[in-house]
DSSP file (Angstrom, degrees, kcal/mol; ACC not computed):
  #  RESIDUE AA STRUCTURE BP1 BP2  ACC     N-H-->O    O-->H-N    N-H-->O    O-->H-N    TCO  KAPPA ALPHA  PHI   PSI    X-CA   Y-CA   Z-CA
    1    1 A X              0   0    0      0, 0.0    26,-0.1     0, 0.0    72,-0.0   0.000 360.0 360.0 360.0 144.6   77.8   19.6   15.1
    2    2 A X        -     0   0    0      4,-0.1     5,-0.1     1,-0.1    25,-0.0   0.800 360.0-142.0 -60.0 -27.0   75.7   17.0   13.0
    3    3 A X  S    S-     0   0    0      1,-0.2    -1,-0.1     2,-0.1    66,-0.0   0.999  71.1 -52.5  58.3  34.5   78.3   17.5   10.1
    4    4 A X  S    S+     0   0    0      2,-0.3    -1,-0.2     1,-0.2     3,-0.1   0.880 122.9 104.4  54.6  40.7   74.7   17.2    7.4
    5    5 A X  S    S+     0   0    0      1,-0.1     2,-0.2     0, 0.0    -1,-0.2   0.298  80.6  52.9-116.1   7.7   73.8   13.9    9.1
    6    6 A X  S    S-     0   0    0      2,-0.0     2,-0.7     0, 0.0    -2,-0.3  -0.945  72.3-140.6-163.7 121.6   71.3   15.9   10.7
    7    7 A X        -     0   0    0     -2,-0.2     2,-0.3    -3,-0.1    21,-0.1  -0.643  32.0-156.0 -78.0 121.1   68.3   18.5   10.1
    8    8 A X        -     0   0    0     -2,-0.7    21,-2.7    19,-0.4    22,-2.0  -0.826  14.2-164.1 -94.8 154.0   68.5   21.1   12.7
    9    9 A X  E     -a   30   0A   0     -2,-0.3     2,-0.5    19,-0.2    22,-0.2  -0.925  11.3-151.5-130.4 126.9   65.7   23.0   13.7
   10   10 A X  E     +a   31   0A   0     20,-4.4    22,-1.8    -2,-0.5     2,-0.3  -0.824  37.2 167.2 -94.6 109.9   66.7   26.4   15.9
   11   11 A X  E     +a   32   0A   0     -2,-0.5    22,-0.1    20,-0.2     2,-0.1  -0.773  31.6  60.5-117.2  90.1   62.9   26.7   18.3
   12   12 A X  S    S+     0   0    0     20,-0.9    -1,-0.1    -2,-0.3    20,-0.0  -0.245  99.0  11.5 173.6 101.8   62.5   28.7   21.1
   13   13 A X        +     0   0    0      1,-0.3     2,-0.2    -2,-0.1    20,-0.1   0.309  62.9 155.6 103.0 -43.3   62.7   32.5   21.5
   14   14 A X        +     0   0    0     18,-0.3    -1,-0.3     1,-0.2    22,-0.2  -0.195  10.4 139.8 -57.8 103.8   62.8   33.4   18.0
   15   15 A X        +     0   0    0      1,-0.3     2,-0.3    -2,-0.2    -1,-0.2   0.389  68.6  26.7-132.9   4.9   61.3   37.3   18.2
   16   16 A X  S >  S-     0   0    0     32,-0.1     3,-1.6     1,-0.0     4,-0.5  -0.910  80.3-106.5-178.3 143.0   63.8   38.8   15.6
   17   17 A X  T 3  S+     0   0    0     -2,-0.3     4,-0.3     1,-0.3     5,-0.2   0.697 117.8  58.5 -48.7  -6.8   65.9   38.2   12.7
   18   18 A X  T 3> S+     0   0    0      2,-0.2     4,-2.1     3,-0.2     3,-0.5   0.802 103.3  57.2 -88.8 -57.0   69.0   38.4   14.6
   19   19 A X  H <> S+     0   0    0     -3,-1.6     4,-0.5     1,-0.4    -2,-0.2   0.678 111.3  41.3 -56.3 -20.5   67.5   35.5   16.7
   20   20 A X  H  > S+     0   0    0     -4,-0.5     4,-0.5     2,-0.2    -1,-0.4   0.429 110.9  56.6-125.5 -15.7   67.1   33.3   13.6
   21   21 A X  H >> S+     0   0    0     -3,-0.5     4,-2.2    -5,-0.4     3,-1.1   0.928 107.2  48.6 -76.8 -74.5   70.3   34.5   12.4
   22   22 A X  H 3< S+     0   0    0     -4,-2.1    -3,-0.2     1,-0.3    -2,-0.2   0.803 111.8  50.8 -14.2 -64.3   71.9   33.2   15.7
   23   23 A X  H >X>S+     0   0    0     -4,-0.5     5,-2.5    -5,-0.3     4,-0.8   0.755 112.4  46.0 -67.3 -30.6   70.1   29.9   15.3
   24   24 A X  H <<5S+     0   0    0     -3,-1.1    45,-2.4    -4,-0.5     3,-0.5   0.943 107.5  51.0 -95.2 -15.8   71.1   29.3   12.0
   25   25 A X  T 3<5S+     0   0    0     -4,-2.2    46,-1.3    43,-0.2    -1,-0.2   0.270 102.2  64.3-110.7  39.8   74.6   30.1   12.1
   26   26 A X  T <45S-     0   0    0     -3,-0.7    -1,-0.2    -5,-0.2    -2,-0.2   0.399 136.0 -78.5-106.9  -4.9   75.0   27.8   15.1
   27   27 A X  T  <5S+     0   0    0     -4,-0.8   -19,-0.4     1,-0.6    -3,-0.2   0.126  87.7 134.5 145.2   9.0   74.1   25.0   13.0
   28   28 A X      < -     0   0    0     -5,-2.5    -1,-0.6     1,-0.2    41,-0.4  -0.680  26.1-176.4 -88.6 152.1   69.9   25.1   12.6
   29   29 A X  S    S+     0   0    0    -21,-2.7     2,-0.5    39,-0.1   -20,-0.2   0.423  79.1  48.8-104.5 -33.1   68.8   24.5    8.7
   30   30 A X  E    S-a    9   0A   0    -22,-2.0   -20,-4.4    -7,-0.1     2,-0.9  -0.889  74.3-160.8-106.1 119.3   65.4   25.1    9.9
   31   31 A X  E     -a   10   0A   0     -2,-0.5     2,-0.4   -22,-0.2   -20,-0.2  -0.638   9.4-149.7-104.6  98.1   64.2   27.9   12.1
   32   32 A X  E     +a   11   0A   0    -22,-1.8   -20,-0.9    -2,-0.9   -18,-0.3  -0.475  14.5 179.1 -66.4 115.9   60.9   27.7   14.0
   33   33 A X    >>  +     0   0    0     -2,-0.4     4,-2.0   -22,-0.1     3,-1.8   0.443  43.7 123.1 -88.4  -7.8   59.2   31.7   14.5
   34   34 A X  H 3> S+     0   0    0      1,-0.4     4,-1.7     2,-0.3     5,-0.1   0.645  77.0  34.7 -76.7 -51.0   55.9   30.1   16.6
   35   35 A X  H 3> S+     0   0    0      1,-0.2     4,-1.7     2,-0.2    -1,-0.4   0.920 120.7  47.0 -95.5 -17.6   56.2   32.1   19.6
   36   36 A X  H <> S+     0   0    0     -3,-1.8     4,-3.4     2,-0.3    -2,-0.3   0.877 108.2  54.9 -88.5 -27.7   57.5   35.2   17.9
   37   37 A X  H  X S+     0   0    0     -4,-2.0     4,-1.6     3,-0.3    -1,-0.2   0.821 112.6  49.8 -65.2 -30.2   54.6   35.2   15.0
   38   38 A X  H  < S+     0   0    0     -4,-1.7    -2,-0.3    -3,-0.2    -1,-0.2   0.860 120.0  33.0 -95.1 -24.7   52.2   35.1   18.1
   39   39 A X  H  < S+     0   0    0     -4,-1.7    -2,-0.2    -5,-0.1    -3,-0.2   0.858 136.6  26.0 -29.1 -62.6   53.9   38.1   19.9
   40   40 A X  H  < S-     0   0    0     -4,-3.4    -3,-0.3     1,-0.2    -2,-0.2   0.886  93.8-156.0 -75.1 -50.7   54.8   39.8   16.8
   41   41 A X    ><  -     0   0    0     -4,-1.6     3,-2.0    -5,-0.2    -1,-0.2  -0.062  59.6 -28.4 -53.4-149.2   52.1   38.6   14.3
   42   42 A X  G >> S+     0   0    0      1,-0.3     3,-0.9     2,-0.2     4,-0.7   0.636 125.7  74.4 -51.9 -35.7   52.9   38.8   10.7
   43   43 A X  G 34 S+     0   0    0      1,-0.3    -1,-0.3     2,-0.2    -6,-0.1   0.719  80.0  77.5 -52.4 -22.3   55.0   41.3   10.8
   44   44 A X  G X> S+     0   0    0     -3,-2.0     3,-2.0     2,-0.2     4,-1.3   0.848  86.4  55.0 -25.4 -70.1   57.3   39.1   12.2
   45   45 A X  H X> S+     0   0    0     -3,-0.9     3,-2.5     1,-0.3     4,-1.0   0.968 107.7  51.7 -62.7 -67.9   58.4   37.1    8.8
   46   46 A X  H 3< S+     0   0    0     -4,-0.7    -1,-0.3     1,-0.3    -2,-0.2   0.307 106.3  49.0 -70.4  21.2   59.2   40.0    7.1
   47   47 A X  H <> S+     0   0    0     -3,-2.0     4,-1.0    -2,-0.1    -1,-0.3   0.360 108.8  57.3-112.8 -18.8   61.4   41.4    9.5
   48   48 A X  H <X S+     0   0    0     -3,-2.5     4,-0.5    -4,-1.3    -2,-0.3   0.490 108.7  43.2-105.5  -7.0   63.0   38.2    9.7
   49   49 A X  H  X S+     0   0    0     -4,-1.0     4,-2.8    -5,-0.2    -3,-0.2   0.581 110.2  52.6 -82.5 -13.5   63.9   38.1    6.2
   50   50 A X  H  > S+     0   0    0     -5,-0.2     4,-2.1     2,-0.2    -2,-0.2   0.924 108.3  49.5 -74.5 -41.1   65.0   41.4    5.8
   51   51 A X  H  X S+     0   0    0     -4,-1.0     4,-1.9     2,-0.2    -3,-0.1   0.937 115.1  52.8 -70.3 -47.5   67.3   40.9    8.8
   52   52 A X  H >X S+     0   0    0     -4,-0.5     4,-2.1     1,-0.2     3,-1.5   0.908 112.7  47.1 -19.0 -85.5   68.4   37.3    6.5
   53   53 A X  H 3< S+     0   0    0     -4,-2.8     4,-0.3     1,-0.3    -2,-0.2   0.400 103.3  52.2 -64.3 -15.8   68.9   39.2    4.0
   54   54 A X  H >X S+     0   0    0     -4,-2.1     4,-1.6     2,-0.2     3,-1.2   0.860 111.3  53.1  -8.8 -81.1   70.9   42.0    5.4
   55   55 A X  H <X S+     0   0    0     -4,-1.9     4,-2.6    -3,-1.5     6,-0.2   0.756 102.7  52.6 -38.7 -45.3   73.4   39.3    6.9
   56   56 A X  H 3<>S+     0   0    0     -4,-2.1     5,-2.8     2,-0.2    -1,-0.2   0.787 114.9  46.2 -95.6 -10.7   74.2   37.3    3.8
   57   57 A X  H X45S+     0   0    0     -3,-1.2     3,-1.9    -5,-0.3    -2,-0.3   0.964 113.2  52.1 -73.5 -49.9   75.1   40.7    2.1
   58   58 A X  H 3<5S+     0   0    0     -4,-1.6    -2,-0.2     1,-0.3    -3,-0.1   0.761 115.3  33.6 -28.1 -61.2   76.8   41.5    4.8
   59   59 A X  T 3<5S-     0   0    0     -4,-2.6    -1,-0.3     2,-0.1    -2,-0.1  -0.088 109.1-108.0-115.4  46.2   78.9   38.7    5.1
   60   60 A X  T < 5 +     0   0    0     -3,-1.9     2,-0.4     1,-0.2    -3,-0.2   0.570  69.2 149.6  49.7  39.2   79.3   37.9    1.0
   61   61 A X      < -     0   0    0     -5,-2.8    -1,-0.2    -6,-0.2    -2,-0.1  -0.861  32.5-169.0-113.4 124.9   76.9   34.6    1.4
   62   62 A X        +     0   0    0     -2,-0.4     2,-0.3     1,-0.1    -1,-0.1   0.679  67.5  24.1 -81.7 -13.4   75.1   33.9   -1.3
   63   63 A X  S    S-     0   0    0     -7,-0.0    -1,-0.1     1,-0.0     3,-0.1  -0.913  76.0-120.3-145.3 150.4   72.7   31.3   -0.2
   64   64 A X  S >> S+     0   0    0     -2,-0.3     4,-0.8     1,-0.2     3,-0.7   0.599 109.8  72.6 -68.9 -11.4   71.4   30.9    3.6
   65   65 A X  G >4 S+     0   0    0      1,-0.2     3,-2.4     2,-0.1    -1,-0.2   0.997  91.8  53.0 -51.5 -47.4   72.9   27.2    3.2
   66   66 A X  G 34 S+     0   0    0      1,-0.2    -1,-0.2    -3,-0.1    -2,-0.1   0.395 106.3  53.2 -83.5  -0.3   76.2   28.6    3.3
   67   67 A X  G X> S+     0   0    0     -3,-0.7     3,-1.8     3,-0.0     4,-0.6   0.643  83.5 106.4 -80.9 -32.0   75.3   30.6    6.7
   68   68 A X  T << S-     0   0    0     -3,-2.4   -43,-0.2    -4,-0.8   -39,-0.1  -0.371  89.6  -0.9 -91.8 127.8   74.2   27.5    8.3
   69   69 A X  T 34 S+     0   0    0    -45,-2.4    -1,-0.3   -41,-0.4     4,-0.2   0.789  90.4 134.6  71.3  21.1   76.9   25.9   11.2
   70   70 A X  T X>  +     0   0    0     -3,-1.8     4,-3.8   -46,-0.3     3,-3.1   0.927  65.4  34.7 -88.8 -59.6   79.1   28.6   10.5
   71   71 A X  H 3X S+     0   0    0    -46,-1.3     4,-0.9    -4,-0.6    -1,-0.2   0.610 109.3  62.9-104.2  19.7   79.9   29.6   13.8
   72   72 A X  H 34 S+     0   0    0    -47,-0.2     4,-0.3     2,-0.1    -1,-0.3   0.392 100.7  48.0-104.7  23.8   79.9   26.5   15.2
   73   73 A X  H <> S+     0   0    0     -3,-3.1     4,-1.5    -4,-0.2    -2,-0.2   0.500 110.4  58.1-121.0  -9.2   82.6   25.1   13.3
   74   74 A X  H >X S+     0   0    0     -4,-3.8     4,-3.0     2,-0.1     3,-1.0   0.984 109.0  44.5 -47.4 -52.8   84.6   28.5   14.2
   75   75 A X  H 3X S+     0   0    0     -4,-0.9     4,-1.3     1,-0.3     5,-0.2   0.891 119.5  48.4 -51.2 -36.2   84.0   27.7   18.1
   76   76 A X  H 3> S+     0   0    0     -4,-0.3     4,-1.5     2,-0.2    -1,-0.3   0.776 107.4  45.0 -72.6 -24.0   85.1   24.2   16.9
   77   77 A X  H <<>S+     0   0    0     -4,-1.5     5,-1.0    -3,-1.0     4,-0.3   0.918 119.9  49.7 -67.5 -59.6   88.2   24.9   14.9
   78   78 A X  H ><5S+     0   0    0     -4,-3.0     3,-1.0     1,-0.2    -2,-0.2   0.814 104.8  56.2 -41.5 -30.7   89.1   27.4   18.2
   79   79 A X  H 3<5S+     0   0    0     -4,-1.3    -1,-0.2     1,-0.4     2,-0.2   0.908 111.3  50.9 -99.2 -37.4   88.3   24.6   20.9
   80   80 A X  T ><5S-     0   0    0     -4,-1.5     3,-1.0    -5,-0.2    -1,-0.4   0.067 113.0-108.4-141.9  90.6   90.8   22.6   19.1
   81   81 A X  T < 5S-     0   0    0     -3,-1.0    -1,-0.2    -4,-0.3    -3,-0.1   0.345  82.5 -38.0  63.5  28.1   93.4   24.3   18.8
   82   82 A X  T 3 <S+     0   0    0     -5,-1.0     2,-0.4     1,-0.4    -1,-0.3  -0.093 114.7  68.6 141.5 -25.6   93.3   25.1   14.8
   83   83 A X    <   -     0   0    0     -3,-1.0    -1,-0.4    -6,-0.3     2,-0.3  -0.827  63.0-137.7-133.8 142.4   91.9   21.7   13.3
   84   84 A X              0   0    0     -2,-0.4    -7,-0.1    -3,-0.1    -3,-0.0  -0.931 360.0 360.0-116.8 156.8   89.1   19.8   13.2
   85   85 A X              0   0    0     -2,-0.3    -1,-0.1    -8,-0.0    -8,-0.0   0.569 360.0 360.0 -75.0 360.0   89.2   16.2   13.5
């Protein structure tokens, strides 16, 4: 993970708030909707903020910062073996 020496931007895919949820709590701070706003149109964004906002009640986050890399410094604490360097 870039460890905030780096903006990541989650692109690719993106057709539902679960899909930007993914991307952001795998480290992206920025999420590109491009191919899903032309699939979906507009209807798109707010389906992808409700689904945000859903999540961060869900899991007692107050800000989408605080989403962002979250489970990729679990996989990283798992891979080794409790600690990160």
């Amino acid at each position: 993970m870039a460890a905030g020496r780096l903006t990541l931007i989650g692109a690719g895919g993106v057709m539902s708030g679960a899909d930007a949820w993914a991307k952001i709590t795998a480290g992206a701070a920025l999420v590109q909707v491009y191919t899903g706003f032309v699939y979906r149109g507009p209807r798109l964004i707010a389906d992808v903020l409700r689904h945000l906002v859903e999540k961060l009640q869900e899991e007692e986050l107050s800000t989408i910062d605080a989403a962002v890399g979250r489970d990729a410094e679990r996989n990283h604490t798992h891979s080794n073996g409790g600690s990160q360097p």
